[in-house]
C-alpha atoms as an extended CHARMM CRD file, in Angstrom:
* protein
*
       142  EXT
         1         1  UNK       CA           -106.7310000000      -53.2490000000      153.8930000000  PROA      1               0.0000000000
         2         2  UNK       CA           -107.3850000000      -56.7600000000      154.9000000000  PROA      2               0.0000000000
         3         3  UNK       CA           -109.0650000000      -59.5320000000      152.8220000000  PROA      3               0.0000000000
         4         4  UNK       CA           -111.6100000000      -59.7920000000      155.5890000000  PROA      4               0.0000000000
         5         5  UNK       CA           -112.0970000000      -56.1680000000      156.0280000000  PROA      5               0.0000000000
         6         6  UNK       CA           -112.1990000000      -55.7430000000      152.2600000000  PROA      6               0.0000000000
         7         7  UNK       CA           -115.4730000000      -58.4010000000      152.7310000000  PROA      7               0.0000000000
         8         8  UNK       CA           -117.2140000000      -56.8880000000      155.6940000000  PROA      8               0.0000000000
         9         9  UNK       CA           -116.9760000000      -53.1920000000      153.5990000000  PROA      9               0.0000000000
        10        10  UNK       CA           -118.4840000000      -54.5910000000      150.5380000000  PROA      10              0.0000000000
        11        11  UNK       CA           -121.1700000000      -56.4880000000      152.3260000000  PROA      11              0.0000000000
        12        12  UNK       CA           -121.8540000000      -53.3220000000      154.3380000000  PROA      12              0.0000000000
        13        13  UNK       CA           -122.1330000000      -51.7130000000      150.9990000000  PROA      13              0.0000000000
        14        14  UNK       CA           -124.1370000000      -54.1670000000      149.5740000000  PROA      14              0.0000000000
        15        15  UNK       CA           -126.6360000000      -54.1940000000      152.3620000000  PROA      15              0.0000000000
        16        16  UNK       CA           -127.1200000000      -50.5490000000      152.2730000000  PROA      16              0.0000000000
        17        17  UNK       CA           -127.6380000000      -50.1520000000      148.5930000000  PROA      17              0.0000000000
        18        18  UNK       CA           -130.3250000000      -52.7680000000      149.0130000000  PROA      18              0.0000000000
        19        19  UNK       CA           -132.2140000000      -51.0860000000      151.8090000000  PROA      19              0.0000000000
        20        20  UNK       CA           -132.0560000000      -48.0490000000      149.1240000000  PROA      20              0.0000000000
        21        21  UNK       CA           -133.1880000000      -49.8360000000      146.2130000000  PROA      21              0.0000000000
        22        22  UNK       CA           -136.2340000000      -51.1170000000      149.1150000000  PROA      22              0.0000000000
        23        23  UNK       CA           -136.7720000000      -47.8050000000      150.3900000000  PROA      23              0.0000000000
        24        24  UNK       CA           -137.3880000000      -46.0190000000      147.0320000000  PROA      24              0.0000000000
        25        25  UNK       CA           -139.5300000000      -49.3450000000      145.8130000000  PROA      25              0.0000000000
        26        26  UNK       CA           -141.8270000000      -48.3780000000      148.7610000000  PROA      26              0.0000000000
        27        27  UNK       CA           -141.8770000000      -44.9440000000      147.9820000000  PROA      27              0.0000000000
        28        28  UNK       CA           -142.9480000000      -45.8650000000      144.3650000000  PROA      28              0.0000000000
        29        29  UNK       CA           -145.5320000000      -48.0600000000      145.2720000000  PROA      29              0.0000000000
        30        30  UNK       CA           -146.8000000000      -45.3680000000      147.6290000000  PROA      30              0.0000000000
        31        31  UNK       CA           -146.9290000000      -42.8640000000      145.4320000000  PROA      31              0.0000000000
        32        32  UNK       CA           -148.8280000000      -45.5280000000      142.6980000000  PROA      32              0.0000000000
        33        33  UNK       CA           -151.5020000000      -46.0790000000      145.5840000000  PROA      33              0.0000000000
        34        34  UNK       CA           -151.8350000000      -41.8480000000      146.2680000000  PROA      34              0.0000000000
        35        35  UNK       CA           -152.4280000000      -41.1340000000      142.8140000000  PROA      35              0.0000000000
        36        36  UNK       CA           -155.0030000000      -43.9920000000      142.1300000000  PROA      36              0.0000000000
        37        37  UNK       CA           -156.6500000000      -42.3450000000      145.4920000000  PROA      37              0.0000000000
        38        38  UNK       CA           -156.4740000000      -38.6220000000      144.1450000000  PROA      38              0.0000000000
        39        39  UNK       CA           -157.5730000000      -39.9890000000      140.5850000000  PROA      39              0.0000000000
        40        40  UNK       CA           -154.9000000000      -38.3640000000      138.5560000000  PROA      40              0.0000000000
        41        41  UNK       CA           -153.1310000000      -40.2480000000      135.5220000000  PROA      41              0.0000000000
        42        42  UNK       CA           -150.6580000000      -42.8400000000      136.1390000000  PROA      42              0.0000000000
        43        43  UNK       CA           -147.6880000000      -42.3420000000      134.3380000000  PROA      43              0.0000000000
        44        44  UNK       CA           -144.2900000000      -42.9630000000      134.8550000000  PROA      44              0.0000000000
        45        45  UNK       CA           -143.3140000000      -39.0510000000      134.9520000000  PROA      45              0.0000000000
        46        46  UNK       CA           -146.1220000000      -38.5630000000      137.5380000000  PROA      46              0.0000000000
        47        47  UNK       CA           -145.1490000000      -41.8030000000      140.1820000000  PROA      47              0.0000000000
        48        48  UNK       CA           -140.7650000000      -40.5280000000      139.6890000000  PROA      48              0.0000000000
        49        49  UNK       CA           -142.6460000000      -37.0240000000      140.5710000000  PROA      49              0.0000000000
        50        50  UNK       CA           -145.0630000000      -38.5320000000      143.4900000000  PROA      50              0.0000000000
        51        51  UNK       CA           -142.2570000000      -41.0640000000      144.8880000000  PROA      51              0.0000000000
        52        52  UNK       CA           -139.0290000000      -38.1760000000      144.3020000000  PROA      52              0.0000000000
        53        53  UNK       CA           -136.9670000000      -41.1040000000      142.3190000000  PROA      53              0.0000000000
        54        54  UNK       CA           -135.8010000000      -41.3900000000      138.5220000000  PROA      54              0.0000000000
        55        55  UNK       CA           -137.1610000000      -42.8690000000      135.6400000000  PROA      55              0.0000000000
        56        56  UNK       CA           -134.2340000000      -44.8810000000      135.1500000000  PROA      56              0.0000000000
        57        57  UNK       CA           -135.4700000000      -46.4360000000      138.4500000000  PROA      57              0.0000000000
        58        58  UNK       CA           -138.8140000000      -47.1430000000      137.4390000000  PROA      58              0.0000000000
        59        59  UNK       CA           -137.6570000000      -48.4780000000      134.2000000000  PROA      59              0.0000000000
        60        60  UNK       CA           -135.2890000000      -50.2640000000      135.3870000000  PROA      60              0.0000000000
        61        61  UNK       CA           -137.6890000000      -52.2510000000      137.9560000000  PROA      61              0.0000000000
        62        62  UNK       CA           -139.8280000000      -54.3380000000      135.9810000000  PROA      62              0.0000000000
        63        63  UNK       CA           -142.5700000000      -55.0620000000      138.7120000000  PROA      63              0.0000000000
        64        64  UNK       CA           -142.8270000000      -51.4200000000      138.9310000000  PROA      64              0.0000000000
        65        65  UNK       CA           -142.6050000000      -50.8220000000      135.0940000000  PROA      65              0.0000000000
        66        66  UNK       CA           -145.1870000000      -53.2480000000      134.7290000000  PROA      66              0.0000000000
        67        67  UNK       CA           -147.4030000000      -52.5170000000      136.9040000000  PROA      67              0.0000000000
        68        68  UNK       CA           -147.2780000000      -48.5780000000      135.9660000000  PROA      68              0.0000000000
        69        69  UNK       CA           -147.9280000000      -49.7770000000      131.8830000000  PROA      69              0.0000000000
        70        70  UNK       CA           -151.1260000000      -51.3390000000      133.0360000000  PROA      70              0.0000000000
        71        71  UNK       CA           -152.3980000000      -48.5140000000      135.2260000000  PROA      71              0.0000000000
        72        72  UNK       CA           -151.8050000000      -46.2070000000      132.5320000000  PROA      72              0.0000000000
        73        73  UNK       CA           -153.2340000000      -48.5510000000      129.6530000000  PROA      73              0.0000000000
        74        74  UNK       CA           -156.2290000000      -48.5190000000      131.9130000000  PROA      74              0.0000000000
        75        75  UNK       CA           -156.7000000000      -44.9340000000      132.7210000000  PROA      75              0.0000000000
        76        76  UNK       CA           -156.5680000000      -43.9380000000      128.9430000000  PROA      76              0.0000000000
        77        77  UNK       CA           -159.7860000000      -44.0760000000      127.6880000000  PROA      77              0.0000000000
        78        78  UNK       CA           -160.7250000000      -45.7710000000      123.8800000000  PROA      78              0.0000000000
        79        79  UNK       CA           -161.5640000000      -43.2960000000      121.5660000000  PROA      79              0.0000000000
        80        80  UNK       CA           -165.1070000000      -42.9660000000      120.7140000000  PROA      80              0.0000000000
        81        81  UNK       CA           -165.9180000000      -42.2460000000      116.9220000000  PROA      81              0.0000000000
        82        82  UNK       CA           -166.3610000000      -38.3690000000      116.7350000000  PROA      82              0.0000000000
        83        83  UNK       CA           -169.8760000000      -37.7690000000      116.6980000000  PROA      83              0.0000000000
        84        84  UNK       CA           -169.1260000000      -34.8330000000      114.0240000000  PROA      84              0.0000000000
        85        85  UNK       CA           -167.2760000000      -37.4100000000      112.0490000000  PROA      85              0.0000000000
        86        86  UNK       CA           -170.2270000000      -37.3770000000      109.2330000000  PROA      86              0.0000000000
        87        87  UNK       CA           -169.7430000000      -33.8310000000      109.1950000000  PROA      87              0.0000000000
        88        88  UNK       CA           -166.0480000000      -33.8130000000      108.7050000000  PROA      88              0.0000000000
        89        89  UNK       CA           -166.3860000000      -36.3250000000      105.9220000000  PROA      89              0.0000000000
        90        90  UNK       CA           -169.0400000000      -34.1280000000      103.8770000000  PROA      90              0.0000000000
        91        91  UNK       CA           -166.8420000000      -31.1200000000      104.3550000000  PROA      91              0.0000000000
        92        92  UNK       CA           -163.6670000000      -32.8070000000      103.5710000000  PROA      92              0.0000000000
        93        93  UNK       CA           -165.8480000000      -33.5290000000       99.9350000000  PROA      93              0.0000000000
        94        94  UNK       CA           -166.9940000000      -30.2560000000       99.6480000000  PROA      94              0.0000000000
        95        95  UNK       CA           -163.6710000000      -28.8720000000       99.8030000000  PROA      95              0.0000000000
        96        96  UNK       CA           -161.9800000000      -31.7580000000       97.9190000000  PROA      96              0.0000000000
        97        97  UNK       CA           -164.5470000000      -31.0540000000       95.1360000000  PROA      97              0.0000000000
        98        98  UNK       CA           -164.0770000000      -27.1660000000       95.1510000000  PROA      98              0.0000000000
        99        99  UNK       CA           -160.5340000000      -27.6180000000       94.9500000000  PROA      99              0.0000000000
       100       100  UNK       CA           -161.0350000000      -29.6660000000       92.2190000000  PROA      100             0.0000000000
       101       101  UNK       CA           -163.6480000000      -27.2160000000       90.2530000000  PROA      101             0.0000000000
       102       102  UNK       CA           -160.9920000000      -24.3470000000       91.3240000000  PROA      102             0.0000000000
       103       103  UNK       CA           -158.0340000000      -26.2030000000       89.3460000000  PROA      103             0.0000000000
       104       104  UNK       CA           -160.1420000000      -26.8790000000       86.2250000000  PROA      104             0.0000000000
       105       105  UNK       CA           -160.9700000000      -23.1250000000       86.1930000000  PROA      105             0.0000000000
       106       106  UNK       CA           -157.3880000000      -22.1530000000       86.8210000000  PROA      106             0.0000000000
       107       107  UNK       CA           -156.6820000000      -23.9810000000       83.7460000000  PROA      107             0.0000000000
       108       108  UNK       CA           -158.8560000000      -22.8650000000       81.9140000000  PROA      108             0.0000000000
       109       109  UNK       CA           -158.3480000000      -19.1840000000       82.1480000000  PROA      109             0.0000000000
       110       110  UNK       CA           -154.0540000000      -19.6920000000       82.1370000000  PROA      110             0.0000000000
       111       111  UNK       CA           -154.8240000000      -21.3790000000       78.3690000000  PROA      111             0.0000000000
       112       112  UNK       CA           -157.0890000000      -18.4360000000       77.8530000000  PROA      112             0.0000000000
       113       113  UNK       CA           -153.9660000000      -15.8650000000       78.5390000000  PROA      113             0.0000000000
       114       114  UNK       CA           -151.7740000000      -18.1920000000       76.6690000000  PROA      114             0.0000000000
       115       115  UNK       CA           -154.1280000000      -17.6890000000       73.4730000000  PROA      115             0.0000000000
       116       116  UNK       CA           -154.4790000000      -14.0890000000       73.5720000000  PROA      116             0.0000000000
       117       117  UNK       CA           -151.0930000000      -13.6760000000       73.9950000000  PROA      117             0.0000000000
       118       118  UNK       CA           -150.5160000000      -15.8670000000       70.7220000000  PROA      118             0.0000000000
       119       119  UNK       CA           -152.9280000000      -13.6710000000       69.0840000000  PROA      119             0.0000000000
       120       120  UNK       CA           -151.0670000000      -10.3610000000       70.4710000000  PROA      120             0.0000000000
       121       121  UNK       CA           -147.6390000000      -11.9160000000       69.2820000000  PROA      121             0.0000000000
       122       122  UNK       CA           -149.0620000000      -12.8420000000       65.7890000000  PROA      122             0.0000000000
       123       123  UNK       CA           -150.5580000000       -9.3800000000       65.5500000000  PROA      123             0.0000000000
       124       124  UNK       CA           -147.5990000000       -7.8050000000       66.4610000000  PROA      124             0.0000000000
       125       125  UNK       CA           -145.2850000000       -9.8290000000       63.9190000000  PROA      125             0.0000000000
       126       126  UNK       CA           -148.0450000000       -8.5770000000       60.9990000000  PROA      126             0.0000000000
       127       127  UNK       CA           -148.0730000000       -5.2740000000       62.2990000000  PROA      127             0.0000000000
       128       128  UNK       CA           -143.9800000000       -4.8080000000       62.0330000000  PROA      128             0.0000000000
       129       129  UNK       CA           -143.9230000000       -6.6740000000       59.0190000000  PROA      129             0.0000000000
       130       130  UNK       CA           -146.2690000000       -4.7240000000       57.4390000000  PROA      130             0.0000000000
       131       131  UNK       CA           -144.1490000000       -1.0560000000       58.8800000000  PROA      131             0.0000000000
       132       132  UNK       CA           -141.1870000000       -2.5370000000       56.9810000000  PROA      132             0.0000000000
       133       133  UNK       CA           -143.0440000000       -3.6270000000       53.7790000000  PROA      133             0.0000000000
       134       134  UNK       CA           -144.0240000000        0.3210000000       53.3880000000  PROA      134             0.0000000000
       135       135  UNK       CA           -140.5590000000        1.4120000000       54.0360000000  PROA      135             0.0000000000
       136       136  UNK       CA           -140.9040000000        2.0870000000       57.6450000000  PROA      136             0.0000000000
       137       137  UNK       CA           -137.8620000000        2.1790000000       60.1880000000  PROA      137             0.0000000000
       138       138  UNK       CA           -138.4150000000       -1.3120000000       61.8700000000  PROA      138             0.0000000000
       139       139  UNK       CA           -137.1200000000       -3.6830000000       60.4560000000  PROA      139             0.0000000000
       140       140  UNK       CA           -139.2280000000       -6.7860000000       60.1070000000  PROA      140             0.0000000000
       141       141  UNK       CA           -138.0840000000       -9.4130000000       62.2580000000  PROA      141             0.0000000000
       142       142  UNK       CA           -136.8940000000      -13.0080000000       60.4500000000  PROA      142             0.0000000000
């Protein structure tokens, strides 16, 4: 192949790929403009849906990346304070303070076990020693 050839293929090649890249800029503006019509969400999933080209394309095009980050800033509503907010707060401290009266009880009633079973374990010890001081078969632990 020719150096001139070589040229005209390449600028054949060049010009075609262009008229894509055009073609599927169109599309994605289109598709923008149809879903601001029908009212639905601009995102970039929905316009590579709408327009039937990749994200990599709309990424990749920062007009188009642009102007789809605005759109969808815009569409997305700010968040009101949640009207039951109060509510959540004063169950959140109802909770927080049954939890809290829960624990001490747990505590209380483990030490509770802990001390009878002290008491059972002292018993015990008097009860063996005392077998073993009357001549009993146990033998009285040390």
């Amino acid at each position: 192949m020719t150096d001139d050839a070589r040229a005209k293929r390449t600028q054949t090649l060049a010009t075609a790929a262009k008229a894509k890249s055009q073609a599927k800029t169109a599309a994605a503006e289109k598709a923008i403009r149809t879903l601001v019509k029908r009212g639905e969400p601009i995102t970039f999933q929905a316009v590579q849906r709408e327009a039937a080209v990749s994200h990599a394309f709309l990424y990749n095009h920062p007009d188009l990346r642009g102007r789809i980050e605005r759109l969808r800033a815009q569409a997305r509503p700010v968040p009101a304070p949640a009207p039951a907010a109060d509510a959540q707060s004063t169950l959140v401290l109802a909770l927080t303070s049954q939890i809290t009266r829960l624990k001490k009880q747990h505590r209380e009633e483990v030490q509770a076990l802990r001390d009878a079973l002290e008491q059972a374990h002292g018993e015990s010890l008097d009860l063996r020693r005392e077998l073993a001081r009357r001549g009993g078969t146990a033998a009285a632990p040390q």
